[in-house]
OpenMM code with the backbone's topology and positions (N, CA, C; nanometers):
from openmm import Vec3, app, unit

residues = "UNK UNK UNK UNK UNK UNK UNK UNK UNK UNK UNK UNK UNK UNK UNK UNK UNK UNK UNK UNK UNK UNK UNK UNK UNK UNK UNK UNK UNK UNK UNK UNK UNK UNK UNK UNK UNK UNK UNK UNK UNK UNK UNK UNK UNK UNK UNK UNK UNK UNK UNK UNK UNK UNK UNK UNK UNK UNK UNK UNK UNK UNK UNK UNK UNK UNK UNK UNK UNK UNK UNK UNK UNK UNK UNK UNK UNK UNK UNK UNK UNK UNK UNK UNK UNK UNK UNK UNK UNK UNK UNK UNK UNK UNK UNK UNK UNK".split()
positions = [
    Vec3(0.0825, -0.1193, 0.0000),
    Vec3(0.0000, 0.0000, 0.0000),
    Vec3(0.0871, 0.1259, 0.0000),
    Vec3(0.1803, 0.1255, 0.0781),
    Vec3(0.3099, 0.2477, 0.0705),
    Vec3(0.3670, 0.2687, -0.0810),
    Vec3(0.4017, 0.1660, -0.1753),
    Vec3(0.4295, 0.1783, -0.3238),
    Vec3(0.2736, 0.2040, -0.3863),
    Vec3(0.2091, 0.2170, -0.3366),
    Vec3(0.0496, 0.3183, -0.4124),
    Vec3(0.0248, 0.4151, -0.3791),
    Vec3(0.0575, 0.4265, -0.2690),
    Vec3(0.0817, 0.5863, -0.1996),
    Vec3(0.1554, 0.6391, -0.2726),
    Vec3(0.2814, 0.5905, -0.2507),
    Vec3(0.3816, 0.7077, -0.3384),
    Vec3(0.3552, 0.7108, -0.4890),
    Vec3(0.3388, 0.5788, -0.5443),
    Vec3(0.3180, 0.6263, -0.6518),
    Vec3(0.2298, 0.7427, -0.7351),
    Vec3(0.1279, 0.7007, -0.6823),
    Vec3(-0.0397, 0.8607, -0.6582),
    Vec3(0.0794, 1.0004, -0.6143),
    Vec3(0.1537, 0.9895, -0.5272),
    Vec3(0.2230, 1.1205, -0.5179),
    Vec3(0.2836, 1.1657, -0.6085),
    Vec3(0.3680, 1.0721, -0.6986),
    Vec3(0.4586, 1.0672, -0.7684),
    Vec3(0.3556, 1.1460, -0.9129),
    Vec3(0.2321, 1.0898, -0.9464),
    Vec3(0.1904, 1.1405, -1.0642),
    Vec3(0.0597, 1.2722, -1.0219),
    Vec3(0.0741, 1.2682, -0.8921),
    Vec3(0.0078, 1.4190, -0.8284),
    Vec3(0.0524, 1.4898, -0.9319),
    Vec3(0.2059, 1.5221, -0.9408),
    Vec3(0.2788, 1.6438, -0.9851),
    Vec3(0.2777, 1.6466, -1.1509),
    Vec3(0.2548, 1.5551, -1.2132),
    Vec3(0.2786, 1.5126, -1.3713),
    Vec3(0.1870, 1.5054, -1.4343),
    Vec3(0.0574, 1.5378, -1.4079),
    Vec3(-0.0432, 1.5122, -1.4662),
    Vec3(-0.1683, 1.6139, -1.4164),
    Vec3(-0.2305, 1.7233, -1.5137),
    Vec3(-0.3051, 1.8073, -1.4585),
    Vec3(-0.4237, 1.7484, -1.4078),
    Vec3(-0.4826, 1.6248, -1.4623),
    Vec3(-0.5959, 1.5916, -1.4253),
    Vec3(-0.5888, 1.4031, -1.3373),
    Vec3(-0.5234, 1.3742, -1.2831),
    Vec3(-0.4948, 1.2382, -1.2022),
    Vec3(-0.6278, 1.1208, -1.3006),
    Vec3(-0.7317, 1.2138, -1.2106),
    Vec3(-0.8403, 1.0903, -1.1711),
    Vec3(-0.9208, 1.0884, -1.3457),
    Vec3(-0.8242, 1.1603, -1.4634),
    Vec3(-0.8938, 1.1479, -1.6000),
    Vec3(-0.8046, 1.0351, -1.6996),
    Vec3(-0.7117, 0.9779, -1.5526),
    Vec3(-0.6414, 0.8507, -1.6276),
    Vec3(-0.6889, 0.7366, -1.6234),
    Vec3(-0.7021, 0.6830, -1.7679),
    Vec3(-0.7397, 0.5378, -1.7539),
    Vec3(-0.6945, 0.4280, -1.6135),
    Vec3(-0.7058, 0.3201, -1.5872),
    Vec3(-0.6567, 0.1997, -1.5222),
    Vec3(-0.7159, 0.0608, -1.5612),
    Vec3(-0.6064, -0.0068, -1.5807),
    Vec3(-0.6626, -0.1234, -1.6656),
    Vec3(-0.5852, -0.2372, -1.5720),
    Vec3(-0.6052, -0.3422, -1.6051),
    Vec3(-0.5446, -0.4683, -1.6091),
    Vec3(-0.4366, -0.5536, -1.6957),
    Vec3(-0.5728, -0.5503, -1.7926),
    Vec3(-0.5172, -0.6004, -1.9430),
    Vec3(-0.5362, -0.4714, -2.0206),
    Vec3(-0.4487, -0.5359, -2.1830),
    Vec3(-0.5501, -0.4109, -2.2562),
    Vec3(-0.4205, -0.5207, -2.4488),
    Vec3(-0.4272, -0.4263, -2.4962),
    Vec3(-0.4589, -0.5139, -2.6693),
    Vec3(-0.3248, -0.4988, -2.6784),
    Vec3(-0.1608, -0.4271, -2.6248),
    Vec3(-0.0713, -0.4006, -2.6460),
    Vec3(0.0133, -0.5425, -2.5818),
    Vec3(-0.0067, -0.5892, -2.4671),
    Vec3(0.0524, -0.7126, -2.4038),
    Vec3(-0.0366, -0.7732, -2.3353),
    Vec3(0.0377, -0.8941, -2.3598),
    Vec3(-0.0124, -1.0467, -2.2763),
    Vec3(-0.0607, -1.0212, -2.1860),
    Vec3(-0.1927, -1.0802, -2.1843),
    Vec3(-0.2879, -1.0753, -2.0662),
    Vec3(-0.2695, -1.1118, -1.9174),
    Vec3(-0.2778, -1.0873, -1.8410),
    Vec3(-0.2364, -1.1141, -1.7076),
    Vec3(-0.2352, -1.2459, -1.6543),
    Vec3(-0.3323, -1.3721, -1.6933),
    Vec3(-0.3420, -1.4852, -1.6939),
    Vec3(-0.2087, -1.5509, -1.7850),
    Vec3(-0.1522, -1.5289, -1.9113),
    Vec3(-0.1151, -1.5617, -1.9690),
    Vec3(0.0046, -1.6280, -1.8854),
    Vec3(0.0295, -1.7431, -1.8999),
    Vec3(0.1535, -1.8411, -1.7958),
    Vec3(0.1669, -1.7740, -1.6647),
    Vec3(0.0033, -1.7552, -1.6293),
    Vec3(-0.0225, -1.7443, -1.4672),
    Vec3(-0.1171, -1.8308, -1.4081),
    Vec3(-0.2360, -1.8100, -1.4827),
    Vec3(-0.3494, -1.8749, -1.3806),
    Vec3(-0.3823, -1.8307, -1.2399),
    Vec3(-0.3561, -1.7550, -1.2428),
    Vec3(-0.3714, -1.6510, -1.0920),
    Vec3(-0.5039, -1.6451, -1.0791),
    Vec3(-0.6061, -1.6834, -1.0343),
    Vec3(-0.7395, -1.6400, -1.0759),
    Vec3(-0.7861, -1.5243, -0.9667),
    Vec3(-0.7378, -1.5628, -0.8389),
    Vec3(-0.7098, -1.4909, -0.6979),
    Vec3(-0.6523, -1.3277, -0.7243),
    Vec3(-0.5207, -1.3571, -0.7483),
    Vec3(-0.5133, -1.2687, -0.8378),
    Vec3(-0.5515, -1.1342, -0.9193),
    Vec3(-0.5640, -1.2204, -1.0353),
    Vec3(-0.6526, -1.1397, -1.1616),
    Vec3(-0.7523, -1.0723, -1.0541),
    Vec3(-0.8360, -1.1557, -0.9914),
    Vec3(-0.9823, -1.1081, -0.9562),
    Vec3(-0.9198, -0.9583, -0.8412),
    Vec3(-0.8492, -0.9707, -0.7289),
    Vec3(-0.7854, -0.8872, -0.7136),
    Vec3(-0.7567, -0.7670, -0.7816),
    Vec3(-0.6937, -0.7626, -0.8705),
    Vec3(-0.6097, -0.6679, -0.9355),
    Vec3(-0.7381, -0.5772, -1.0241),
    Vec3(-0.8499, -0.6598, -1.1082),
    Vec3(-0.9341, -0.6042, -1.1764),
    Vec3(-1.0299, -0.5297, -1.0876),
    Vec3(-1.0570, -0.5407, -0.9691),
    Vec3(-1.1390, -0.5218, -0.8378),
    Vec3(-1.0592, -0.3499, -0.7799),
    Vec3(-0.9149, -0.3733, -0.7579),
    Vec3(-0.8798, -0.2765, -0.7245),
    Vec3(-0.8626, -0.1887, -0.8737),
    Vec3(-0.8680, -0.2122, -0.9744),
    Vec3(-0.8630, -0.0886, -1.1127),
    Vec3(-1.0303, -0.0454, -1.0923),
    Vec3(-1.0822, -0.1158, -1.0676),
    Vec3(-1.2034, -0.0689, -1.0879),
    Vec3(-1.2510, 0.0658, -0.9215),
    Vec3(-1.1898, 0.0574, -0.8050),
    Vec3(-1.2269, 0.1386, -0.7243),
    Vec3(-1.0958, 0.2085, -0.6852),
    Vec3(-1.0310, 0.2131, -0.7876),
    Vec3(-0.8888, 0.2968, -0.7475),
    Vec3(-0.9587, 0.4144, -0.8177),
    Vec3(-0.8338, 0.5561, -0.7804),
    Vec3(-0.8469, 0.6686, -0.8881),
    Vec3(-0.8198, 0.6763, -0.9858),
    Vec3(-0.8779, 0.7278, -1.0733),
    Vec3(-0.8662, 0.6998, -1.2564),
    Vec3(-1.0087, 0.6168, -1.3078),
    Vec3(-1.0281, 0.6425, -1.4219),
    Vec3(-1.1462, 0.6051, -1.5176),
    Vec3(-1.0977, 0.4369, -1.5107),
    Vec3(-1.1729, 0.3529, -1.4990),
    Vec3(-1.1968, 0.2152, -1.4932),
    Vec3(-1.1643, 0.1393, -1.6140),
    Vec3(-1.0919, 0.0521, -1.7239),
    Vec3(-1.1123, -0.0167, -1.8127),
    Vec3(-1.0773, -0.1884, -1.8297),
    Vec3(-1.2073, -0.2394, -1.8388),
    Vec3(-1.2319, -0.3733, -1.8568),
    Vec3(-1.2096, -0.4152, -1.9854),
    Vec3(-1.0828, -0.4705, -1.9917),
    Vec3(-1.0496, -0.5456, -2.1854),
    Vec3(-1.1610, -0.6262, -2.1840),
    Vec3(-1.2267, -0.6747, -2.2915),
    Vec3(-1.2845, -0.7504, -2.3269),
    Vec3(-1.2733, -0.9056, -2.3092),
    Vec3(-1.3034, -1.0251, -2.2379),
    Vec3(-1.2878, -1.1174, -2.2374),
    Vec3(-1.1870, -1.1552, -2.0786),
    Vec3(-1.1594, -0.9982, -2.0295),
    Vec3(-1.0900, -1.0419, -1.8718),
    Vec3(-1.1659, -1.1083, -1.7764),
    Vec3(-1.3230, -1.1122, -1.8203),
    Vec3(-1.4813, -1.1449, -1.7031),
    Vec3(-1.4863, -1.2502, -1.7651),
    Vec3(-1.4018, -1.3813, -1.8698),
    Vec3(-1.4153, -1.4904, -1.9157),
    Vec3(-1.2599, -1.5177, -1.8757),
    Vec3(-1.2159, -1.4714, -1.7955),
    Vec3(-1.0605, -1.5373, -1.7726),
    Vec3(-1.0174, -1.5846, -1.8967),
    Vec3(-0.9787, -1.5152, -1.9593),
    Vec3(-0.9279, -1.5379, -2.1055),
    Vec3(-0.7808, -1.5381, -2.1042),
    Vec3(-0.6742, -1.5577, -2.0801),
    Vec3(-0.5437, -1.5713, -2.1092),
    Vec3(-0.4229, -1.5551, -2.2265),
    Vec3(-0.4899, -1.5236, -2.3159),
    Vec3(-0.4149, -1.4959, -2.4565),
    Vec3(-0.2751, -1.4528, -2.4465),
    Vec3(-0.1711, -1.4663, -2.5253),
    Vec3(-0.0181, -1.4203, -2.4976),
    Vec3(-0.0134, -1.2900, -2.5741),
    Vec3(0.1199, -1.2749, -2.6499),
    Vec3(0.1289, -1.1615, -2.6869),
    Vec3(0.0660, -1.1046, -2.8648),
    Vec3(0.0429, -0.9832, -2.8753),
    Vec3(-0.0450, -0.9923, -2.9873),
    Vec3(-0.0401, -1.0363, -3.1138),
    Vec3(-0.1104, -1.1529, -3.1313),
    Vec3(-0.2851, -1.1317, -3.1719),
    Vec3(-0.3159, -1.1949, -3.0657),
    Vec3(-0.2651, -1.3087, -3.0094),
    Vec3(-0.3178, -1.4048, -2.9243),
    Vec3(-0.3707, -1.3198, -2.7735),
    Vec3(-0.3978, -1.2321, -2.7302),
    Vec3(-0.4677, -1.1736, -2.6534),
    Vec3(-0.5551, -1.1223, -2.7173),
    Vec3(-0.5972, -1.1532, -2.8609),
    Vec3(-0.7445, -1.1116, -2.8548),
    Vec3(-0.8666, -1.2064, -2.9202),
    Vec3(-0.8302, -1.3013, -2.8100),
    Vec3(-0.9512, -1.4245, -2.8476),
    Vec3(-1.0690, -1.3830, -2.8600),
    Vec3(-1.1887, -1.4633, -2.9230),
    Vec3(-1.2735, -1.4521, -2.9969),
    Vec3(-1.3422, -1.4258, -2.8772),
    Vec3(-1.4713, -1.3479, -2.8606),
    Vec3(-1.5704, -1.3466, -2.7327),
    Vec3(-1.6675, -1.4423, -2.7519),
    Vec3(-1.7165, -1.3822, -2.9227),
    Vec3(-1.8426, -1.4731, -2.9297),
    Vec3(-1.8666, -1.6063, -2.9391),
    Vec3(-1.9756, -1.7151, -2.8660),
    Vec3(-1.9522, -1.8188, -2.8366),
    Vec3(-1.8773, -1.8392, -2.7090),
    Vec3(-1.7963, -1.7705, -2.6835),
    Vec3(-1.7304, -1.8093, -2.5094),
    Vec3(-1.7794, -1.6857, -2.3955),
    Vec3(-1.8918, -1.6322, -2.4753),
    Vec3(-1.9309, -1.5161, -2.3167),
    Vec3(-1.9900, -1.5915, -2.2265),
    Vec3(-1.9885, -1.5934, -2.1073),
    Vec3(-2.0984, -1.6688, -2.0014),
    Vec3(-2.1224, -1.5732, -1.8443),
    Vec3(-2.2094, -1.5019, -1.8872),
    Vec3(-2.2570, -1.4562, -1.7688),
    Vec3(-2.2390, -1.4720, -1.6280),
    Vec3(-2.2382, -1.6204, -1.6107),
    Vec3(-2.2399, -1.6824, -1.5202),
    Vec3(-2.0897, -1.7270, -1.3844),
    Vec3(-1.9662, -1.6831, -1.5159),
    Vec3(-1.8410, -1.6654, -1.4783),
    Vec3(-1.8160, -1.6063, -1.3047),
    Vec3(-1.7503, -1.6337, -1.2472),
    Vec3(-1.7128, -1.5416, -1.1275),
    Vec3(-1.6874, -1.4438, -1.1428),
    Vec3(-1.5798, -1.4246, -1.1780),
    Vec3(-1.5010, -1.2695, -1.2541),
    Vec3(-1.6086, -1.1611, -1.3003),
    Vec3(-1.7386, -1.2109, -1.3821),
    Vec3(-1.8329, -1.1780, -1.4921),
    Vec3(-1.9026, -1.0875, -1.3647),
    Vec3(-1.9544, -1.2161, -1.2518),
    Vec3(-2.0592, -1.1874, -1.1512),
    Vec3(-1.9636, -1.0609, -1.0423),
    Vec3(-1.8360, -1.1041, -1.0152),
    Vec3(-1.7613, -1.0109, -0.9176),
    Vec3(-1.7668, -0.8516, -0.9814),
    Vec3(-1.7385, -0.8149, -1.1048),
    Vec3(-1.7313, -0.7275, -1.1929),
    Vec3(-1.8699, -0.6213, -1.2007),
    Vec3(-2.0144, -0.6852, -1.2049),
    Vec3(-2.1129, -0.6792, -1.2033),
    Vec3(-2.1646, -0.6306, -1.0676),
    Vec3(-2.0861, -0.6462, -0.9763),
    Vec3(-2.1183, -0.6558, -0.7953),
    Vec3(-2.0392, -0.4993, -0.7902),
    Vec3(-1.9140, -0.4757, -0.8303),
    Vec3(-1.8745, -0.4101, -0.7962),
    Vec3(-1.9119, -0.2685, -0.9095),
    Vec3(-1.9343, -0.2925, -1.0016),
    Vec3(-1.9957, -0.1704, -1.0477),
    Vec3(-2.1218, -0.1478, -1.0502),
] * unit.nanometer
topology = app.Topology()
chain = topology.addChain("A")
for resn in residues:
    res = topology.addResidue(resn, chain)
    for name in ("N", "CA", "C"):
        topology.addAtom(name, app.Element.getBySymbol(name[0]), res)
């Protein structure tokens, strides 16, 4: 929590508007966070705190299907046919926004 502290201090000074920065997890430039992890604990973690940290919120597509893809193209697996509502991640995601 002290390396989030400072860091938030650190971009206090660098940035006129803080809380008009994105925060993501994943996103279409690199390997998805699952990718030769399986962290599911984790992931669910990390997407939980982007979503109620400061900064605008962003959910890649297919992170609420624990999707794992490597580096690009392969992080951008197909959705359709593998969406399921019913997912944890899907339902945790849904709870918290």
């Amino acid at each position: 929590m002290t390396n989030i502290r400072n860091r938030y201090q650190q971009e206090d000074g660098k940035f006129k508007d803080i809380d008009a920065l994105g925060v993501f997890v994943d996103n279409h430039d690199n390997a998805r966070f699952l990718y030769n992890n399986g962290d599911h604990v984790g992931f669910t973690s990390a997407i939980v705190f982007s979503m109620t940290s400061r900064g605008i919120p962003f959910v890649y597509y297919g992170s609420e299907q624990y999707f794992g893809g490597g580096n690009d193209p392969k992080n951008r697996e197909p959705l359709w046919g593998n969406f399921n509502t019913q997912s944890a991640l899907y339902q945790q995601i849904a709870k918290v926004n």
